[in-house]
KETINU-547558 format. One record per residue (C-alpha): residue in one letter; x negated, y, z; residue number from 1. Coordinates in steps of 0.25 Angstrom, whole numbers, plus 5000, padded with zeros to 4 digits. Layout:
REM KETINU-547558
residu	u	v	w	num
A	X	Y	Z	NUM
...
REM end
This chain:
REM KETINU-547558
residu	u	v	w	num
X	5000	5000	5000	1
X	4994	5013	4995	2
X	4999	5027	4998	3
X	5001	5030	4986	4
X	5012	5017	4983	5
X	5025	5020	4984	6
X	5035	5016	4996	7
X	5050	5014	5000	8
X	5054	5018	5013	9
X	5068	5013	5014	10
X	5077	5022	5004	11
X	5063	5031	5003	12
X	5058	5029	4990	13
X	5041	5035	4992	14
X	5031	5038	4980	15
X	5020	5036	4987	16
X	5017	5035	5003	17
X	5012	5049	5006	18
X	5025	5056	5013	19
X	5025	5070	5017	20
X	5026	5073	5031	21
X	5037	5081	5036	22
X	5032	5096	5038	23
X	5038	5107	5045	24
X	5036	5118	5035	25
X	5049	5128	5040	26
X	5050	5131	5025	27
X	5067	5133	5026	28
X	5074	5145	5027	29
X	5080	5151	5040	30
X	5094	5142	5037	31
X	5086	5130	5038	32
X	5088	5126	5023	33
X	5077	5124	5015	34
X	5071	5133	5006	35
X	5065	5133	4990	36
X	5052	5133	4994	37
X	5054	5120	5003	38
X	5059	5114	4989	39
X	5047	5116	4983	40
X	5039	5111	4994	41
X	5045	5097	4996	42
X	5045	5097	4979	43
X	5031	5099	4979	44
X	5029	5088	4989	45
X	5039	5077	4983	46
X	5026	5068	4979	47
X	5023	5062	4994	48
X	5031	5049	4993	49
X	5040	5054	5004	50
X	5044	5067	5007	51
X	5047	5070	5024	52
X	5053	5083	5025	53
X	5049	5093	5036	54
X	5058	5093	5049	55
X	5072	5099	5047	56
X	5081	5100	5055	57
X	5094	5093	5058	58
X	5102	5101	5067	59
X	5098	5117	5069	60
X	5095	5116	5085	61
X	5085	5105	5078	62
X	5075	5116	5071	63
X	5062	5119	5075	64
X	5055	5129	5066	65
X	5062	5141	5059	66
X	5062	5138	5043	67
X	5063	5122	5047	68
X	5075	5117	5037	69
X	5087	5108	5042	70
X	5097	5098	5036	71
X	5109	5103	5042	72
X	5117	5116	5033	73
X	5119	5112	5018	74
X	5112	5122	5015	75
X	5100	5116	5022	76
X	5105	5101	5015	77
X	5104	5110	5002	78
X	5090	5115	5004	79
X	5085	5101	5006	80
X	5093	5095	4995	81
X	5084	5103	4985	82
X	5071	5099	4992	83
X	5077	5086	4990	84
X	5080	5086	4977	85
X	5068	5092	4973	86
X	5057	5082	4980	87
X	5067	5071	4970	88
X	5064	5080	4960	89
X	5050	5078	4962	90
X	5049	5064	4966	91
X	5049	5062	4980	92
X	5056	5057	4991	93
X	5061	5065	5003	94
X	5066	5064	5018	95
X	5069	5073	5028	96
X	5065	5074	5041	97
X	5076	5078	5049	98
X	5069	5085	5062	99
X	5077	5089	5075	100
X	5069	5098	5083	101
X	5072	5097	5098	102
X	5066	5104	5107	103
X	5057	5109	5097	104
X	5063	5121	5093	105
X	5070	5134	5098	106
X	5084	5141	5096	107
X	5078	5153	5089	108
X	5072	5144	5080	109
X	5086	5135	5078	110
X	5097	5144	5081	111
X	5102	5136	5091	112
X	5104	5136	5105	113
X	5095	5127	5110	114
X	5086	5115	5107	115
X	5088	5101	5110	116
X	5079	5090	5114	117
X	5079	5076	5123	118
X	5076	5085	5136	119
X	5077	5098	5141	120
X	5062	5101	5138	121
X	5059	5111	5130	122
X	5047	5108	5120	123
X	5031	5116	5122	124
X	5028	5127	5117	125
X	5033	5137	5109	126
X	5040	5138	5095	127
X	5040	5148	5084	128
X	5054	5156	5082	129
X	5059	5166	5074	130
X	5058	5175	5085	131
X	5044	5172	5089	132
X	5037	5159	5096	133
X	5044	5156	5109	134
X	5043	5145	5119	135
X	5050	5130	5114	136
X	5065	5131	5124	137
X	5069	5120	5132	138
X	5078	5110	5125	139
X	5093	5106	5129	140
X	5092	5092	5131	141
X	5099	5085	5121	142
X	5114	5078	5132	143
X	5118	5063	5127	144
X	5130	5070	5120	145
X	5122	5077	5111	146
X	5111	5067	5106	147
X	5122	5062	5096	148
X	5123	5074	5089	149
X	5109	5076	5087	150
X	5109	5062	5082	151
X	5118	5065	5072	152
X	5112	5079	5067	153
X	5100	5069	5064	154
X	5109	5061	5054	155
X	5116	5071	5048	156
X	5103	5079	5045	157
X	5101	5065	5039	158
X	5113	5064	5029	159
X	5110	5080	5026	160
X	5096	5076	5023	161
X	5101	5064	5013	162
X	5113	5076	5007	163
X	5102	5085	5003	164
X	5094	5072	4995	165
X	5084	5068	5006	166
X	5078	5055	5003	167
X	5080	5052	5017	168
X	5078	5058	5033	169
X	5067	5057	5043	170
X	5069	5058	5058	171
X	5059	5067	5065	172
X	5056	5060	5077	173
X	5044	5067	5079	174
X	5035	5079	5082	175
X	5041	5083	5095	176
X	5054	5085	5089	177
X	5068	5080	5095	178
X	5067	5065	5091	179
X	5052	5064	5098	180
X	5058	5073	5110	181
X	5067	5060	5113	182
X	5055	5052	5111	183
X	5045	5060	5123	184
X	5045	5056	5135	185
X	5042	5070	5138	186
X	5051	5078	5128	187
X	5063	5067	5133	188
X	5065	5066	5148	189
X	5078	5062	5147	190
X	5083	5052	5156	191
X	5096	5045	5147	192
X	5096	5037	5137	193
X	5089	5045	5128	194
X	5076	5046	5137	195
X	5067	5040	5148	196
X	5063	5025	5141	197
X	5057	5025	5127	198
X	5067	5019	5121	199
X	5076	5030	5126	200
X	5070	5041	5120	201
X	5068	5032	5106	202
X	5083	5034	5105	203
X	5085	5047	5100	204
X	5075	5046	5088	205
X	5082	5032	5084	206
X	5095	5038	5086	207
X	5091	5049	5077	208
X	5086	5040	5068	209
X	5097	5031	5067	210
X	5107	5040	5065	211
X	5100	5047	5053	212
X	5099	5032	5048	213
X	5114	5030	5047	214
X	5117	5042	5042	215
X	5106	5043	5030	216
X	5101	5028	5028	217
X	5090	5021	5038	218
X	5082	5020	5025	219
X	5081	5035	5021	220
X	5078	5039	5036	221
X	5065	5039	5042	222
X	5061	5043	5056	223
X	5046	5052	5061	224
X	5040	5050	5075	225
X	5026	5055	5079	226
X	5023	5048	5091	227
X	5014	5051	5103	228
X	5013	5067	5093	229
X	5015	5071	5108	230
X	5020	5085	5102	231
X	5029	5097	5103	232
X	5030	5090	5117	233
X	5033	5077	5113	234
X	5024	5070	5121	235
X	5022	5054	5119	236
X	5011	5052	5129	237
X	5012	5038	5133	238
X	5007	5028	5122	239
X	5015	5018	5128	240
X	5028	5026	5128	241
X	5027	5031	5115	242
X	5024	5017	5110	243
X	5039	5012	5116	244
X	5044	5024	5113	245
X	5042	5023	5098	246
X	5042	5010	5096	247
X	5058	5011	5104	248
X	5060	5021	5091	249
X	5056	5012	5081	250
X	5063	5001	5087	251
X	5075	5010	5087	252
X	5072	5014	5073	253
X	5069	4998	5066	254
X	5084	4992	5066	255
X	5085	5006	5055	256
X	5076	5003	5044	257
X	5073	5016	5043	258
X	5064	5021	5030	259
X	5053	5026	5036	260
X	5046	5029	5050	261
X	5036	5042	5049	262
X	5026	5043	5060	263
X	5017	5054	5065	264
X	5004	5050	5071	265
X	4990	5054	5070	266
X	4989	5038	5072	267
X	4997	5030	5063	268
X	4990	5016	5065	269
X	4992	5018	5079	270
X	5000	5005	5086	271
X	5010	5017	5090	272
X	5014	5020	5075	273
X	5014	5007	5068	274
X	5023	5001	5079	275
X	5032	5011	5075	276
X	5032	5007	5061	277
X	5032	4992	5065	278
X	5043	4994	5074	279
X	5052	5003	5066	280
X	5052	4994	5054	281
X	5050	5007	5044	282
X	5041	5013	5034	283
X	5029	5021	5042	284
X	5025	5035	5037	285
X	5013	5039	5045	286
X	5008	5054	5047	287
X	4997	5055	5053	288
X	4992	5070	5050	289
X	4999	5080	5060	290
X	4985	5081	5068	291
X	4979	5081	5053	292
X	4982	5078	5040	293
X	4983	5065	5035	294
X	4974	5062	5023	295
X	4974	5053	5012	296
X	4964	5042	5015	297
X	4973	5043	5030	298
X	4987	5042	5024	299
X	4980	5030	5011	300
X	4975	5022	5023	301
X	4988	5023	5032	302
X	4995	5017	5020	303
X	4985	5006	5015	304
X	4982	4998	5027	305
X	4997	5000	5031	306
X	5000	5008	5042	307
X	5009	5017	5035	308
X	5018	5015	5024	309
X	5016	5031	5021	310
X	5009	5042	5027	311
X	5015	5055	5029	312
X	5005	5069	5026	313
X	5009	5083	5031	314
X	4999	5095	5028	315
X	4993	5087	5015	316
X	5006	5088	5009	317
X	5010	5103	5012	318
X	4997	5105	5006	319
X	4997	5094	4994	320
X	5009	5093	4989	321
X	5005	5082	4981	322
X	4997	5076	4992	323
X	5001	5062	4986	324
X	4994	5065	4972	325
X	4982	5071	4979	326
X	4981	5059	4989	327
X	4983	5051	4976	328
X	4970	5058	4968	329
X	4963	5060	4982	330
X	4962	5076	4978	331
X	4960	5087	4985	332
X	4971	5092	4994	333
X	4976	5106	4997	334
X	4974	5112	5011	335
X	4985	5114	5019	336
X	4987	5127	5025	337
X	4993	5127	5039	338
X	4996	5140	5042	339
X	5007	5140	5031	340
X	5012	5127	5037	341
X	5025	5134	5043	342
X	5031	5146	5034	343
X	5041	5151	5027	344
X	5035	5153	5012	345
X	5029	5144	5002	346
X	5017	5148	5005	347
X	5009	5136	5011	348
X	5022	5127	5007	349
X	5023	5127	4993	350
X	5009	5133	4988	351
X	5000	5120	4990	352
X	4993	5117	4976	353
X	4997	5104	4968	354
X	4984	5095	4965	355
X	4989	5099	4950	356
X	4987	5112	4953	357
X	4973	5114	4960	358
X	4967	5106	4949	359
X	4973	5114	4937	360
X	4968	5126	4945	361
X	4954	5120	4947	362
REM end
C-alpha cells in the first residue's frame, strides 16, 4: 500500500491517501455563511484524496472564533453547497467536520447568552472577540434535560451537511472542544452518568456520533480524537486513564461501521493509537503534525508499513495546494506563512503558488 493508491472508506471514495487536515481558517462572513474566497480555497485544494473541512459549527452557542462558518441557516447550507460542488467539479472528495465548541468560546463571539460544556469550568486563558481579547467565561453545565438537544444539533448539522452535497461529516472530538470536554477527567467533574468512570465520559462522544450516523449513514460519518493533546484545558494526564477512556470510545463506536476514525497524535505508532484503530474497526487517518508538519517521507512510511490507512497534512497543504503532485514529484514545497493563518482576506488563503506555476515563472 503506497500513499499515493487510492482508497475506499465506506461511501468515501479517495484518490490518493493524503487528506487535508481540517484548519480553522475564520474565512466566513460575519452571518457564518461561507464566503467566494473559501470556494476557491477548497477548489484549489480538491487533489488531496480527502477533503476535511475546517471546524464549523452546529449550533450558534457552539462557535468559537469570529469568521468561523456554520451549518445551520440556509444561507450557510447554500454557502457550502458551492464549495461542495466546486471540489466535484474539480475532483475531489469532501467531509465536514461538524465542531461544537463548548467551553471554548464567549458570548461576544456567538451571540448567545452563555456557553455550555460538561461542568461548570470555565476554559484557561483568554479569547479574541470582537471587542478585544477577554478572559474565557465559566461555562453553564450542560442539566441531563438538555444533553439531547445538543445531540440532535450534531445530527441535523449532519443532514444539512449532506443537503449542501457533502460527501460525508466528521465529529470533532477533539482539540479541547466540547466532545473531548466530556472525555477529561479535568474538564468533566460531573458525578452522573455522564462523568466519574471512563466509560461514562466516553458516552457523550458516541452519543454524538451515533446520532450523526443514523441521520446521515455510518459509512459517510467519521469521528476526530486527539488523545492525551492535553490542550485548551483538556488534560489526559494519566496514560492508563486515557488508554480506558479511548478505547471505551472505540468500543462504543465499533457496532457503527463508521467510514473512518482521524486521529491526532504526534505518535501515531504509539499502542494508544492503534488500539483505537484495532478497536474501533475503521479506517485510520493519522495526523501527526500539530507540533510540526508532517513530511513526506513521515506520512509514505506511515502508509507502507501499515500504521495508517491515510495521513492527514495541515500547513503543507495551505501552503501546497497540490501538496499531492509535489509529494508525488518530490519537488520543492512553498513555505507557509503563519501570520496569515487567521484572517479575513485572501491574502495568505488563496495566493499560494501551484507547482505549474513556479516553474513556468522559473
Amino acid at each position: 500500500m503506497t500513499l499515493f493508491e487510492p482508497a475506499v472508506f465506506g461511501a468515501l471514495q479517495l484518490s490518493n491517501r493524503v487528506v487535508m487536515a481540517p484548519l480553522t481558517r475564520t474565512r466566513a462572513d460575519d452571518e457564518g455563511v461561507p464566503t467566494e474566497t473559501m470556494v476557491e480555497y477548497y477548489r484549489q485544494r480538491a487533489g488531496q484524496g480527502l477533503i476535511i473541512s475546517e471546524g464549523t459549527w452546529p449550533a450558534a452557542e457552539g462557535k468559537s472564533y469570529s469568521g468561523q462558518p456554520g451549518i445551520v441557516t440556509p444561507e450557510q447550507i447554500a454557502g457550502w453547497s458551492r464549495i461542495a460542488d466546486a471540489v466535484h467539479e474539480a475532483g475531489g472528495t469532501i467531509v465536514m467536520q461538524l465542531m461544537h465548541g463548548g467551553r471554548v468560546s464567549h458570548p461576544a463571539i456567538s451571540g448567545e447568552p452563555r456557553v455550555v460544556a460538561p461542568s461548570a469550568l470555565a476554559a484557561p486563558g483568554q479569547t479574541h472577540t470582537p471587542v478585544g481579547k477577554v478572559d474565557m467565561p465559566v461555562a453553564h453545565a450542560l442539566t441531563l434535560e438538555e444533553i439531547p438537544g445538543v445531540v440532535e444539533q450534531f445530527a441535523q448539522a449532519a443532514r444539512n451537511a449532506i443537503d449542501a452535497g457533502f460527501d460525508g461529516v466528521e465529529v470533532h472530538g477533539a482539540n479541547g472542544y466540547l466532545v473531548q470536554e466530556f472525555l477529561s477527567p479535568v474538564s468533566n467533574i460531573r458525578d452522573d452518568q455522564y462523568g466519574g468512570s471512563p466509560e461514562n465520559r466516553a458516552r457523550f462522544a458516541i452519543e454524538v456520533t451515533r446520532a450523526v450516523a443514523e441521520a446521515v449513514g455510518a459509512d459517510r460519518t467519521g469521528i476526530r480524537l486527539s488523545p492525551q493533546h492535553n490542550i485548551q484545558g483538556v488534560l489526559e494526564e494519566d496514560d492508563d486513564d486515557a488508554l480506558t477512556t479511548y478505547l471505551a470510545v472505540a468500543e462504543g463506536l465499533a457496532p457503527l461501521g463508521l467510514a473512518f476514525v482521524d486521529v491526532l497524535s504526534a505518535v501515531p505508532t504509539s499502542e494508544l493509537v492503534q488500539r483505537i484503530r484495532r478497536t474501533a474497526g475503521a479506517p485510520l487517518i493519522v495526523n501527526s503534525g500539530f507540533g510540526s508538519p508532517t513530511t513526506r517521507d513521515e506520512a509514505e512510511m506511515l502508509v507502507s508499513e501499515g500504521w495508517a490507512d491515510a495521513v492527514a497534512a495541515g500547513r503543507p497543504v495551505i501552503a501546497n495546494p497540490d501538496l499531492v503532485e509535489r509529494w508525488r514529484q518530490d519537488a520543492e514545497l512553498n513555505e507557509p506563512r503563519p501570520a496569515l493563518f487567521y484572517g479575513r482576506t485572501a491574502e495568505g488563503y488563496t495566493d499560494y503558488p501551484s507547482l505549474e506555476s513556479v516553474r513556468a515563472d522559473a
